[in-house]
N, C-alpha and C positions, 0 to 999 in steps of 0.2 A: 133379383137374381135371374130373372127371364128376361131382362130388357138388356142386354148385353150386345144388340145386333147381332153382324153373321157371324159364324165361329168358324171352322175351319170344315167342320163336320159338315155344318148348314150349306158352305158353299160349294165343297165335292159333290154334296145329295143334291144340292138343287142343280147344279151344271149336268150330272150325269143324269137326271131324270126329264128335265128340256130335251138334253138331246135325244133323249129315248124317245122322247113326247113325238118329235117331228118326224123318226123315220118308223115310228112301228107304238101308232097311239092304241092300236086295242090292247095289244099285247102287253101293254105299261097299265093299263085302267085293269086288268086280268089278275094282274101279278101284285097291285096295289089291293086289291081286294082281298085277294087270298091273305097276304100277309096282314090284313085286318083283323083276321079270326083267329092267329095264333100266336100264345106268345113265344117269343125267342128269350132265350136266356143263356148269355156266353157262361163257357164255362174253362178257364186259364190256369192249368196245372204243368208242373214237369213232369212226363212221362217216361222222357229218356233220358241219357246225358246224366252228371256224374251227381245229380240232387232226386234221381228218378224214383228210391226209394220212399218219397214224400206222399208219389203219388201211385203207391202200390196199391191201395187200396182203392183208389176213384171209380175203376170199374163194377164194383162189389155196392160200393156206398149209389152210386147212379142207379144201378138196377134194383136197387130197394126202393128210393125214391122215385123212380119212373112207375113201379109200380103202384104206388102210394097216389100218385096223382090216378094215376089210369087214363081215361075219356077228356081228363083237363081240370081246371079250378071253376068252380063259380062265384063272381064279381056282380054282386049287383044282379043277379037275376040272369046272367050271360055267362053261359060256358065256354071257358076259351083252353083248346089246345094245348099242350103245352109243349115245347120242342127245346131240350137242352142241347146246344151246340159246344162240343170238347174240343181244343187245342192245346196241343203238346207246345211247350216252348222249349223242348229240346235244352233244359236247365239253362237256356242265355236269356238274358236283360233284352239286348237287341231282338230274339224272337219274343218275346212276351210284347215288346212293344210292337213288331209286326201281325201278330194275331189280334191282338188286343184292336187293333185298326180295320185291321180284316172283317171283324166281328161286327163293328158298327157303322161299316162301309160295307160290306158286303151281302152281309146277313141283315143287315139293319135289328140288333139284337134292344130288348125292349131293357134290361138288365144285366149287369157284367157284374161277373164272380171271378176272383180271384185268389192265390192261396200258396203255401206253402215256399217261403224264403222271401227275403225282400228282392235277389233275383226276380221273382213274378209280381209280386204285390205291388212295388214301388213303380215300374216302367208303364204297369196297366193301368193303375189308378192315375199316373203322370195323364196319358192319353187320355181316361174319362173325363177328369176335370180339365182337360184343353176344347174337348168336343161335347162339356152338358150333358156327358151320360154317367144314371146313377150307376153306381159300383161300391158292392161289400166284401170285402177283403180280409183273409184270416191265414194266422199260421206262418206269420212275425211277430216278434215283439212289437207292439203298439209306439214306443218311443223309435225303434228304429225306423219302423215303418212312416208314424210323422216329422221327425225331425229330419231322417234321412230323405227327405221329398221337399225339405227347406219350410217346414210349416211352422208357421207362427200360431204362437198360444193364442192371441190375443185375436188371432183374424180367423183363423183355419181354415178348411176346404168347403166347396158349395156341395161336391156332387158323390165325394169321394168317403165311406165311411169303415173300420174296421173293428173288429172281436177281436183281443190275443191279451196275454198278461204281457205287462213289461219288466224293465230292469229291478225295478224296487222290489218286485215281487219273485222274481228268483233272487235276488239276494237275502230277503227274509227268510225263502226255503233253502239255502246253502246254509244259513250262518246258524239257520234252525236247526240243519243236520251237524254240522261243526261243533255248533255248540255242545251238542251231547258226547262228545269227546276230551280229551285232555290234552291241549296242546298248545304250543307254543304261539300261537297266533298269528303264523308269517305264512300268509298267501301268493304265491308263485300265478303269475298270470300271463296265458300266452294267445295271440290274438290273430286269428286266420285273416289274410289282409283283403275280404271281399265287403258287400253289402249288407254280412251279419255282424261279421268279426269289426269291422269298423266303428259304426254306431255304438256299440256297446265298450268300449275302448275308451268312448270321450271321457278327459277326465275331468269333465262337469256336468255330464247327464248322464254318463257311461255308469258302469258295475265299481270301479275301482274307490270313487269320492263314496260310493253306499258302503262296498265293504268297510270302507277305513272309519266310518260314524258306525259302524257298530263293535268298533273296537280292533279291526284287525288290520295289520302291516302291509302291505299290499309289496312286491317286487314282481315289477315288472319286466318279464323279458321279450316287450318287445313283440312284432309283426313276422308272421310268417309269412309266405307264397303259398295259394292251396299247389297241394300234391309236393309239399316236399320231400328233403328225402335226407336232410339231413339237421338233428336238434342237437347236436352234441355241444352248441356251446350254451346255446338255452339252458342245459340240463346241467352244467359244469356251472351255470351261474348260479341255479337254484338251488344246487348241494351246497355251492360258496356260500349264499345266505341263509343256511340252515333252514329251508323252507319245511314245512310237514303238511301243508295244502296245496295240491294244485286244482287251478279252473283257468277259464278262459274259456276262446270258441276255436273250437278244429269240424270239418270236414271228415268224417270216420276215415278215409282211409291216411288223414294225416295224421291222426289220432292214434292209430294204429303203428306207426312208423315212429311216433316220440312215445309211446308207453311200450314198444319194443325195445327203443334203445337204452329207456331210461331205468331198466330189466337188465343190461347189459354191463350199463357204466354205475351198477349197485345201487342207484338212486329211488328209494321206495318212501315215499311220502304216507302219513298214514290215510289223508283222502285226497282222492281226486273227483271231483265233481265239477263236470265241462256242460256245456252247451252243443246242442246240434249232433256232436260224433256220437254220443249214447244214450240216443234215443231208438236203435232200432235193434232186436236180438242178432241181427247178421252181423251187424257190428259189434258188440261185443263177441260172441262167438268167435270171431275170427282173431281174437285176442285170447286166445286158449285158454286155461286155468289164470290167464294173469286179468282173464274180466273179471274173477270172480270177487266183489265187492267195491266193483268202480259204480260211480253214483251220477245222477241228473236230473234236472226238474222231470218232473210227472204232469203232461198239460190233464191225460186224460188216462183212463182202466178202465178194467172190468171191475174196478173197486169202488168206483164213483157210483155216488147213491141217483145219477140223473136219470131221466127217461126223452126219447124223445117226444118234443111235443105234437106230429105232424103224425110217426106211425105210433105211436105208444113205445116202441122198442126198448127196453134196459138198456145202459150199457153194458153189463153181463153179458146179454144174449145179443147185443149184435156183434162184440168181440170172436164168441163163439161161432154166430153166422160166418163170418169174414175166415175164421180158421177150415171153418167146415167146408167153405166156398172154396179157399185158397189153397189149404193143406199147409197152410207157414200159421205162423205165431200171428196173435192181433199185433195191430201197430198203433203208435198214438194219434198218428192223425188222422184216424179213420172216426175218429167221434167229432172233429172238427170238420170234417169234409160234408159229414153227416148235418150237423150243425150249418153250414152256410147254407146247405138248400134248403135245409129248413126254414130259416129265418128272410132266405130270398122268397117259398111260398109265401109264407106270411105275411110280409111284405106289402106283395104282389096283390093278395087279398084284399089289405085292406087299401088297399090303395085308390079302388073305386074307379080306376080307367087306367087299366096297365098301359096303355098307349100313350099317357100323358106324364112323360118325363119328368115335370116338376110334381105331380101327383104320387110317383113310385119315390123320387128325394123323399119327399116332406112325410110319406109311411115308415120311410126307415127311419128318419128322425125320430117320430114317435112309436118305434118300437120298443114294445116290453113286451118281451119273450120266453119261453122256459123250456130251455133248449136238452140236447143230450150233453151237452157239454156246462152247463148251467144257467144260469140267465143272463140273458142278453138285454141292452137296451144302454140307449146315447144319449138317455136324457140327464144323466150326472157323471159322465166322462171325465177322466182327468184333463183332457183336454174337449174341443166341441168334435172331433171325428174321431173318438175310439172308447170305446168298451173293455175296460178290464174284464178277464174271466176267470176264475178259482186255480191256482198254481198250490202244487206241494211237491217234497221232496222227496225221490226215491234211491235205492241201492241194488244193485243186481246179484240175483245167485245163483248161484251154480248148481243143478239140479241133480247132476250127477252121469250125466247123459252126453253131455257136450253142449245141453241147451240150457238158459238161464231166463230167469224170470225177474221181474223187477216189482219191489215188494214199497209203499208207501214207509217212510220212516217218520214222517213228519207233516202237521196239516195247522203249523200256526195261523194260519192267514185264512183256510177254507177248514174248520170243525166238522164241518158236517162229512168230510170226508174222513171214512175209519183209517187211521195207524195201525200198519200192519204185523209191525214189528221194530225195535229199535236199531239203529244206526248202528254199526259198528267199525270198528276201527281197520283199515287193509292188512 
């Protein structure tokens, strides 16, 4: 896997470092030095742009971990610096894959992080495995994130590796929560037409072939456009098929526009449990008394019995930091954000010579980790680049306030997480 000649990377680096060589050689031997002592470690988040919520938390989660390092890591008897480099990809594919390049052409970054939506995950990991650099990736589904990148079971990626639950496993926690209901069994599914809503659509690795094995009707209505604005015949097809569950994947503020209308045109199913839109309290909130008891996987709480394994931290008390920090509510991806640099120290560690790219691969390989988000490690992956992580099911409620909380209802799949209270009906 190192004998592969030049790559694309190899031959920008070595053209641009020639020519440095000839017109200003101290200054290249200078600058090569320095950056021997420290490591670099990309770091590929949306900060703005309409996915920006994902990464509310990355300033809060960095400043924990900056501090946690301090002076640097020691490898082997050698303390090296350590320097996280952030890029905003401005919620687009095209900029992720422009930073992501940036990062290892410019910065020459010894490890690339990436994270929240396959928007980010998928275009950065595309560039590291074109240019042989390693990269851990979290905060997609694992099946979108691989097959939506064209990977084969049978071959998979050299350089490129990911943590996240996938399809199967929000389906156990929907039908987990369903189940404790009494209904009809006809599932309403509506699908945001980007690089989440996509993948999980397919109707042979997607959500729809799982629900329908565990007994339920599945009617489909079909692909949306993010930022629509109008569901009215979606919602006229799902009364027509006397649905009483809706999911799928929305965008919150598309989310917001079909669970307004469908308040409108009388359509109350008794659950809806989506992907991606109710995941954050702004998002519900801004669905007035009509969030109160709309449902969605739970990746991560202040309910999960983890700790990290880098500061010791609960997830209790770093949710509480991030509120105390921020003055908003915890969010869920603040324990997976937590989680990647964790498991990038570690890594790093054991790696035995950060500087040696196939030495940082073959650490994450053998990672087995015990993360705040729970354990990590690729050594028995559903496929060879991904890690499942502990998914359960929750419901939102209304506190009375105007702000709502999201309470665990179900943990078939992860026990060790407490059920907080059970499911109920909208």
């Amino acid at each position: 896997m190192n004998n592969r000649g030049y790559t694309r990377r190899t031959i920008l680096r070595t053209g641009l470092m020639a020519g440095s060589a000839v017109a200003l050689p101290g200054l290249l031997s200078r600058r090569a030095f320095a950056q021997s002592d420290t490591i670099r470690i990309g770091f590929v988040s949306p900060q703005t742009g309409p996915v920006a919520a994902f990464g509310a938390s990355d300033d809060y989660v960095l400043a924990q971990v900056r501090e946690a390092i301090g002076a640097g890591i020691e490898i082997n008897g050698i303390t090296y610096p350590v320097e996280i480099i952030v890029k905003d990809t401005q919620s687009s594919a095209n900029r992720a894959s422009e930073v992501a390049n940036e990062l290892m052409l410019d910065d020459e970054v010894d490890l690339m992080l990436a994270s929240s939506t396959a928007d980010t995950t998928n275009p950065v990991a595309d560039q590291c495995e074109l240019n042989e650099m390693p990269c851990i990736s979290t905060d997609t589904p694992w099946d979108g994130h691989f097959f939506g990148r064209g990977g084969d079971p049978a071959v998979g990626f050299d350089w490129t590796y990911h943590f996240f639950w996938g399809a199967g496993q929000v389906v156990d926690s929907y039908t987990s929560l369903w189940d404790q209901l009494s209904t009809n069994k006809k599932v309403g599914v509506l699908w945001s037409n980007d690089s989440d809503g996509v993948p999980l659509s397919n109707a042979t690795t997607g959500l729809p072939p799982l629900f329908a094995a565990k007994g339920y009707e599945v009617i489909d209505a079909g692909f949306h456009q993010p930022l629509a604005d109008d569901f009215s015949a979606q919602i006229a097809m799902l009364k027509d098929a006397g649905v009483e569950i809706v999911s799928g994947v929305f965008l919150p503020p598309d989310f917001t526009t079909f669970w307004t209308q469908a308040a409108q045109q009388g359509f109350r199913p008794k659950a809806v449990t989506v992907a991606k839109a109710l995941l954050f309290p702004s998002a519900v909130e801004s669905l007035g008394q009509n969030g109160n008891g709309v449902s969605s996987e739970v990746w991560w709480s202040p309910n999960h019995p983890y700790k990290s394994g880098l500061t010791g931290i609960s997830s209790a008390d770093l949710a509480k930091g991030y509120e105390a920090a921020s003055g908003q509510q915890w969010i869920q991806p603040t324990g997976y954000k937590h989680a990647l640099l964790e498991v990038a120290i570690d890594v790093l560690k054991r790696s035995g010579n950060p500087k040696d790219k196939g030495a940082v691969r073959d650490a994450i390989l053998a990672t087995d980790y015990q993360s705040i988000v729970g354990p990590v490690s690729w050594k028995n992956g559903p496929v060879k680049n991904a890690c499942q992580t502990p998914l359960v099911g929750g419901q939102w409620v209304a506190r009375g306030d105007g702000k709502f909380d999201i309470v665990v209802c179900e943990n078939k799949t992860a026990p060790e997480i407490p059920v907080q209270q059970p499911f109920a009906a909208l």
